[in-house]
C-alpha positions in Angstrom: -38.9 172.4 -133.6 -38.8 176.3 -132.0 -36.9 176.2 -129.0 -41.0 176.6 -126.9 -42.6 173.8 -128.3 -39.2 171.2 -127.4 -39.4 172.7 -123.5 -43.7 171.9 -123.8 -42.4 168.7 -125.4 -39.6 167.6 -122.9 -41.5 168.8 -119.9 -44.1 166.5 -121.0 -41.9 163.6 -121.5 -40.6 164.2 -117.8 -44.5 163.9 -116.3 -46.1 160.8 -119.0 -42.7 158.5 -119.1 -40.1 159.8 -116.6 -42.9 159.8 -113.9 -41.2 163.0 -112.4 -43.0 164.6 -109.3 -44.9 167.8 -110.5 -42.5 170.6 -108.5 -39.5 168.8 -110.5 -41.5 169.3 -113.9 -42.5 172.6 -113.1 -39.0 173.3 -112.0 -37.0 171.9 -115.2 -40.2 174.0 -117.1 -38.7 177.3 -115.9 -35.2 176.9 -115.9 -35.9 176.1 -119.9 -37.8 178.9 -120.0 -35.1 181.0 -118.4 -32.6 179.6 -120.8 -34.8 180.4 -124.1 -34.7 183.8 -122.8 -31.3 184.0 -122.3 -30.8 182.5 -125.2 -33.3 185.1 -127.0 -32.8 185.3 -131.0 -30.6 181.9 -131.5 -32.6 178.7 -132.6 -32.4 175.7 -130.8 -29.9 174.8 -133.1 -27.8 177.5 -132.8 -27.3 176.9 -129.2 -23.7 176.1 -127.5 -21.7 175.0 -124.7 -20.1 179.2 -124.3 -24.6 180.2 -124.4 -25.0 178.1 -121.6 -22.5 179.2 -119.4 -22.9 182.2 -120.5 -26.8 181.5 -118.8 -25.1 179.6 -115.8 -23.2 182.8 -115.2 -26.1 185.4 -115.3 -27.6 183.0 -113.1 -24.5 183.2 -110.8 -24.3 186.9 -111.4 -27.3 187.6 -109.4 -26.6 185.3 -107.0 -28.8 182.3 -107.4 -27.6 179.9 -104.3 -25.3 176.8 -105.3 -28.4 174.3 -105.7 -30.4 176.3 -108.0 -27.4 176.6 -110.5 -27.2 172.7 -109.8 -30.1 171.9 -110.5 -30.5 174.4 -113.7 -27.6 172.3 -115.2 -29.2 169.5 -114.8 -32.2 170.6 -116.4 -30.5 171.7 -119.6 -28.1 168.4 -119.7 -31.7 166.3 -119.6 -33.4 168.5 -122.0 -30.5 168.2 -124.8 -29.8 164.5 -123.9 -34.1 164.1 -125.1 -33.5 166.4 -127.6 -30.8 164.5 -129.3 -32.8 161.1 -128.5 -35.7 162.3 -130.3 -33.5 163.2 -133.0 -34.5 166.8 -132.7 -31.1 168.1 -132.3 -28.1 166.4 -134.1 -25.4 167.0 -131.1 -25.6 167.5 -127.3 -24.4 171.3 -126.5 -24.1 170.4 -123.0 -22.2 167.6 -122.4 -19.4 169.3 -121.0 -21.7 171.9 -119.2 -20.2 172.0 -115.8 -22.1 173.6 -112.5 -20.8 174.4 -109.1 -21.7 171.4 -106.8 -23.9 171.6 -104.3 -23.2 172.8 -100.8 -23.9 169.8 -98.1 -26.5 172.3 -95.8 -28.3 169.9 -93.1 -31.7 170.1 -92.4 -33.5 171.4 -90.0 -34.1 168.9 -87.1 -35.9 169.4 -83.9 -35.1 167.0 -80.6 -36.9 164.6 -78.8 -38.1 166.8 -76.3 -39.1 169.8 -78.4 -41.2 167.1 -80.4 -42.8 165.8 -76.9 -43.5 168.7 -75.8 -45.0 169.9 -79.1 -47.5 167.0 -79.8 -48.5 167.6 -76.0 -49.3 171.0 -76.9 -51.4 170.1 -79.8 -53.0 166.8 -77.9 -54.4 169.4 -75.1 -55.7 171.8 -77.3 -57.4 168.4 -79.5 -59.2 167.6 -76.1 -61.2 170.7 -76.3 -62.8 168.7 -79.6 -63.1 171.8 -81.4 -62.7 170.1 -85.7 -60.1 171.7 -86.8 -58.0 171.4 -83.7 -58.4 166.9 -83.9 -57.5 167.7 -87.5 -54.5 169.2 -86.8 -52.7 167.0 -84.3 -53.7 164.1 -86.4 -51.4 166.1 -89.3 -48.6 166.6 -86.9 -48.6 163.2 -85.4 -48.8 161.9 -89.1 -46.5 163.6 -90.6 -43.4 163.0 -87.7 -45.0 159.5 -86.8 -44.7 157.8 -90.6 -42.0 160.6 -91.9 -44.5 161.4 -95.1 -44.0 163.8 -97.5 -46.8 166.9 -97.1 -48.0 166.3 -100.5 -48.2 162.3 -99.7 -50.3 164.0 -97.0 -52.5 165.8 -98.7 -53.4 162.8 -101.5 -54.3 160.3 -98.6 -58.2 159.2 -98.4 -59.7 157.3 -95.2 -59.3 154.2 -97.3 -55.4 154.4 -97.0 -55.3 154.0 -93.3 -55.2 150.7 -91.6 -55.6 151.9 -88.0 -56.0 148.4 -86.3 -52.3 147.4 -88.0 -51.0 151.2 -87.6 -50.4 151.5 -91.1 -50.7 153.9 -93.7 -50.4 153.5 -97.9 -49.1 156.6 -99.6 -48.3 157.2 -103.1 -44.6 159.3 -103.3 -42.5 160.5 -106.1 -43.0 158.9 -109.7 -46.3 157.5 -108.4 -44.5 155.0 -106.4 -46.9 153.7 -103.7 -45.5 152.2 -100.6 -47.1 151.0 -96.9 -45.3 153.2 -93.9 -45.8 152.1 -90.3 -46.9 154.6 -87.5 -47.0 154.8 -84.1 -49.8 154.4 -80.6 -49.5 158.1 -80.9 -50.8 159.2 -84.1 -53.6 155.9 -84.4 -55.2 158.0 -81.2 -54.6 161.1 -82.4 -56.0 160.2 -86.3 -59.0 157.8 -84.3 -60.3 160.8 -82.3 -60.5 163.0 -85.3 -61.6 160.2 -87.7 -64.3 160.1 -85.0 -65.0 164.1 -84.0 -63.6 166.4 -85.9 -63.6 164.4 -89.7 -68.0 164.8 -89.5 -68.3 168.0 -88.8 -65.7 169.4 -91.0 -67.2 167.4 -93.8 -70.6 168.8 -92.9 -69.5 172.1 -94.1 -68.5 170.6 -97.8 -70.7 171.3 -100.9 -69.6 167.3 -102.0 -68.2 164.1 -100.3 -64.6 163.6 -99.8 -63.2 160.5 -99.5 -59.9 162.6 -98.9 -58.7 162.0 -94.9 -57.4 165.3 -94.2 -60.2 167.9 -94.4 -59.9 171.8 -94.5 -62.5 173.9 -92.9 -64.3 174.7 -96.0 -64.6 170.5 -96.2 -62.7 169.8 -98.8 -59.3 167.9 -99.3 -56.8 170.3 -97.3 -54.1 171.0 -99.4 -49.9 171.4 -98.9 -49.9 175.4 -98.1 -52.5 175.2 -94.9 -50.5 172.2 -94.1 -47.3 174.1 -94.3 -48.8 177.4 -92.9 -49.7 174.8 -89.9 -46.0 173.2 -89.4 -44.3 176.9 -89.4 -46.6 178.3 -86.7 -46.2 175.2 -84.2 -42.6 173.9 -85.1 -40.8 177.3 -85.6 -41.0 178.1 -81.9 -38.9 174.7 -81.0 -36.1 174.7 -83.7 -35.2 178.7 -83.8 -35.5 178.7 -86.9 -38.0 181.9 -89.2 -38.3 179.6 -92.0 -39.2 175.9 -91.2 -41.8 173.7 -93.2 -43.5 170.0 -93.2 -40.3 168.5 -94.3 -38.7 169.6 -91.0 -40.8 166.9 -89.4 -39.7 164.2 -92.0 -35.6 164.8 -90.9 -36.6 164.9 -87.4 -38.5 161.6 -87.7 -35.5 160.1 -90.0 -33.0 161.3 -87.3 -35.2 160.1 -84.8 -35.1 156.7 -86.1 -31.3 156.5 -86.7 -30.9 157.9 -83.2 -32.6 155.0 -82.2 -30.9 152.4 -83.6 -32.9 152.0 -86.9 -31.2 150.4 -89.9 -30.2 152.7 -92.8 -31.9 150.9 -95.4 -35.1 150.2 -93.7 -35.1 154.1 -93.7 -34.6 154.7 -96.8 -37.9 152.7 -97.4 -39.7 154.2 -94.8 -39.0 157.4 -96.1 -39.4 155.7 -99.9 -35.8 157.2 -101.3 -35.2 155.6 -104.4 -31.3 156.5 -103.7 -29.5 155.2 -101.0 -27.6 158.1 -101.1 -30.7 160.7 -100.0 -31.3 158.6 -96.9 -27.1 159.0 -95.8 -27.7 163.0 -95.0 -29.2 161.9 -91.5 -26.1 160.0 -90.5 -24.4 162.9 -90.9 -27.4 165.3 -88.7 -27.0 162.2 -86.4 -23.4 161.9 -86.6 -23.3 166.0 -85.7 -26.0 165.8 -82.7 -23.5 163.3 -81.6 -20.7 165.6 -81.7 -22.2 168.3 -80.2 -23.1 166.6 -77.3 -19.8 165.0 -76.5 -18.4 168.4 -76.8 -20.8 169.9 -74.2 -20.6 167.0 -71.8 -17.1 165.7 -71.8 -14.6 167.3 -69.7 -12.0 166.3 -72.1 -14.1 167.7 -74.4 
């Protein structure tokens, strides 16, 4: 099999059977891609453990960050494992393929009372019932109430809301649905635009949407205005140039462990499949903590 048709092949195998979330398949897809054209003029077969680090070290050589050399290790130790599996290849060149870990960088988190005073922001400018306005602090009161992912966002229809019990179904990674609880908050804030704005954005669409989020044009609203929403309201309270829709799922996950919330109901909150994922917000929690004591203690 030529070296394109087994990274068409694997890449497929990650989205029918491995259930892989489409960024990671698209991901995995180009790092392959990268490698067959580092690899440029040897067949599959012909491949090594010295061509891959050879690749790795390009890679490094231009100063790909610590994760990305992570991850592109990863990518090629899954694609020869399935290689081998399939009985395309006869032997594994990367099973002693061996990439820098990953740097522990915690995310971005904002406090209590930047997110208070945010969401009042957004409520006040909601009351003037202009659509898109309702629309977007039900997003924001969504997205830091139930701690979704922005692309669990995005997929949601009317139908997945259960307003009277405060609950919301969403389907995460590897299609794996699950029921998140929200808060007083965002029912009021998702009622009022269920109510105002949801109509007359859906009066501008060419079809029906069952979809609940709506962009102005009607249809379902999709991950980039959501993000292009988060960085204009959130960036302002954290400091930060760069901050995204995930920013508001680590503040509501150090929010909750702030609070007292157990670490595994968390992790289902937040639908981790790995313990593990959920344990980077003791550590934001454990460093809020810190910083703190060391600003109010005078022992400190």
């Amino acid at each position: 099999m030529e070296f394109p048709a087994a990274v068409d092949a694997f890449a497929d195998h990650l989205e029918r059977v491995r259930r892989l979330s489409s960024a990671t398949v698209r991901a995995y897809r180009s790092d392959l891609r990268d490698l067959g054209a580092s690899a440029s003029g040897l067949s599959l077969e012909q491949i090594t453990l010295d061509t891959l680090r050879d690749w790795l070290w390009a890679a490094t050589q231009r100063g790909d960050a610590r994760s990305t050399l992570s991850r592109r290790a990863a990518a090629a130790r899954s694609f020869f494992s399935w290689a081998v599996e399939q009985e395309v290849l006869t032997h594994d060149p990367s099973l002693r393929l061996i990439a820098p870990k990953r740097g522990r960088t915690l995310p971005t988190v904002a406090s209590k009372d930047a997110m208070t005073a945010l969401l009042e922001t957004q409520r006040q400018a909601a009351a003037s019932g202009e659509p898109t306005a309702l629309r977007d602090h039900g997003v924001l009161e969504l997205l830091y109430g139930a701690g979704i992912r922005v692309s669990e966002l995005c997929g949601m229809d009317v139908d997945d809301l259960d307003l009277d019990r405060g609950t919301a179904r969403v389907l995460g990674k590897g299609a794996k649905e699950r029921v998140v609880p929200f808060g007083v908050p965002a029912r009021d804030a998702i009622g009022a635009y269920l109510t105002r704005g949801r109509p007359a954005l859906l009066a501008r669409a060419a079809h029906p949407s069952a979809a609940l989020f709506l962009g102005s044009r009607g249809g379902r609203i999709g991950p980039r205005a959501v993000y292009t929403l988060v960085a204009e309201v959130l960036a302002p309270f954290v400091g930060a140039d760069t901050v995204g829709p995930h920013a508001l799922r680590h503040t509501a996950a150090t929010h909750l462990l702030d609070g007292g919330a157990d670490l595994r109901a968390v992790q289902e909150i937040l639908g981790h499949a790995s313990l593990g994922t959920t344990q980077i917000y003791t550590h934001v929690s454990a460093e809020r903590l810190t910083a703190t004591y060391r600003l109010a203690h005078p022992r400190a």
